[in-house]
C-alpha angles and dihedrals in degrees: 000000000000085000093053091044094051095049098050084050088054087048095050087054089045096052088047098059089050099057087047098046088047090048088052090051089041094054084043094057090038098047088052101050088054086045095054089036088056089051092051098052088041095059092035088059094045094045086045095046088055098053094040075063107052086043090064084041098060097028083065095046098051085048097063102044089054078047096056098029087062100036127087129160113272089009126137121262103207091066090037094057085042089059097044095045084053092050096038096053090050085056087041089048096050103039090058085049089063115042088047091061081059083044095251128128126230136174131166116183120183127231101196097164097114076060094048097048092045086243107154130203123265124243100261131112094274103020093254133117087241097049119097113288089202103069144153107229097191123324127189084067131165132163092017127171105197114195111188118180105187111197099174134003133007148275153136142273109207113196112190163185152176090278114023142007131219109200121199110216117212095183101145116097085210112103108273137187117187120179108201111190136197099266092046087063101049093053083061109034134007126242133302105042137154123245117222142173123217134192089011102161083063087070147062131189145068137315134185121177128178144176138080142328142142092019094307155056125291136186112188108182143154143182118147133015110224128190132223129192116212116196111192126180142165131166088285109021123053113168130170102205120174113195128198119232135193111197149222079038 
């Protein structure tokens, strides 16, 4: 009897070490699936976040060069949003052809009403009531022709340099264009200067400024901020993103 009993007791102990040893295996197999899962999602949603990213990034690019390829000076607005919308939905059509054939879904879609109404940015950094109304527009600058056209508010144009500043002062509420050429500059201020805008959220309107800075030609222009919604997903993203856009830049 002492013999049984001592062997049922060595097989209970041995059938204690296997199960432990089996959970043991077991927590190994299942720690190292999550751990490569979790790698997995990690890199998809990088990989997703950057080209979420470079889809905002061409989406406004595209924007703008429809933007500047209808638009003239003068010229009617009806015949010009029917042409961006033309040349925006080919871009639309064929961006969404080519990330289905990876499996991916993309759609962009264009709000132009601020253009269709004639409502023009503020002065501000991004065009918007909420950007910084304190900005430099472009600085490093020589040989430069500056149009504003104010439609509302108020605000101020700094040209500067190291030493002085002359400041253009656009106070009536009354619409207002102002063409400020080279020559006109260098009897205020010497070159090279920097070019700011101040109080930008008190006006509304457009700006185009050109000349030249850092070795080479510049335009920096607004009229209209547009907005584009951008729709992205995959098996595991999906994201609904709308970006505002001044145009032409």
């Amino acid at each position: 009897m002492g013999l049984i009993e001592n062997r049922d007791a060595q097989f209970m102990l041995l059938g204690g070490f296997i199960i432990a040893i089996g959970l043991v295996i077991t927590t190994v197999i299942l720690n190292s699936v999550i751990f490569e899962g979790n790698m997995a999602i990690g890199a998809g949603t990088q990989s997703s976040k950057t080209e979420i990213v470079n889809l905002m990034q061409i989406t406004k690019d595209e924007s703008r060069a429809a933007y500047r390829n209808v638009s003239a000076p003068g010229g009617n607005r009806v015949p010009m949003i029917s042409n961006f919308n033309n040349t925006t939905r080919n871009f639309r059509d064929n961006l969404s052809t080519i990330y289905a054939l990876n499996g991916e879904g993309v759609n962009v879609s264009w709000n132009v009403t601020n253009w269709n109404n004639g409502s023009y940015a503020y002065f501000t950094d991004n065009g918007t009531v909420g950007g910084s109304p304190n900005w430099t527009v472009i600085q490093n600058v020589n040989n430069s022709n500056i149009t504003v056209n104010v439609s509302t508010g108020g605000f101020y144009i700094n040209i500067t340099n190291s030493t002085n500043f002359w400041r253009i002062n656009f106070t009536n509420p009354n619409p207002q264009n102002l063409t400020i050429n080279n020559s006109q500059i260098n009897k205020n201020i010497s070159q090279p200067f920097t070019v700011s805008f101040i109080n930008g959220t008190n006006a509304t309107g457009r700006f185009n400024i050109t000349g030249y800075a850092f070795g080479r030609n510049f335009t920096r222009a607004r009229d209209y901020i547009l907005y584009a919604n951008v729709s992205y997903s995959t098996s595991r993203v999906r994201a609904d993103i709308t970006i505002p856009i001044s145009v032409p830049w």
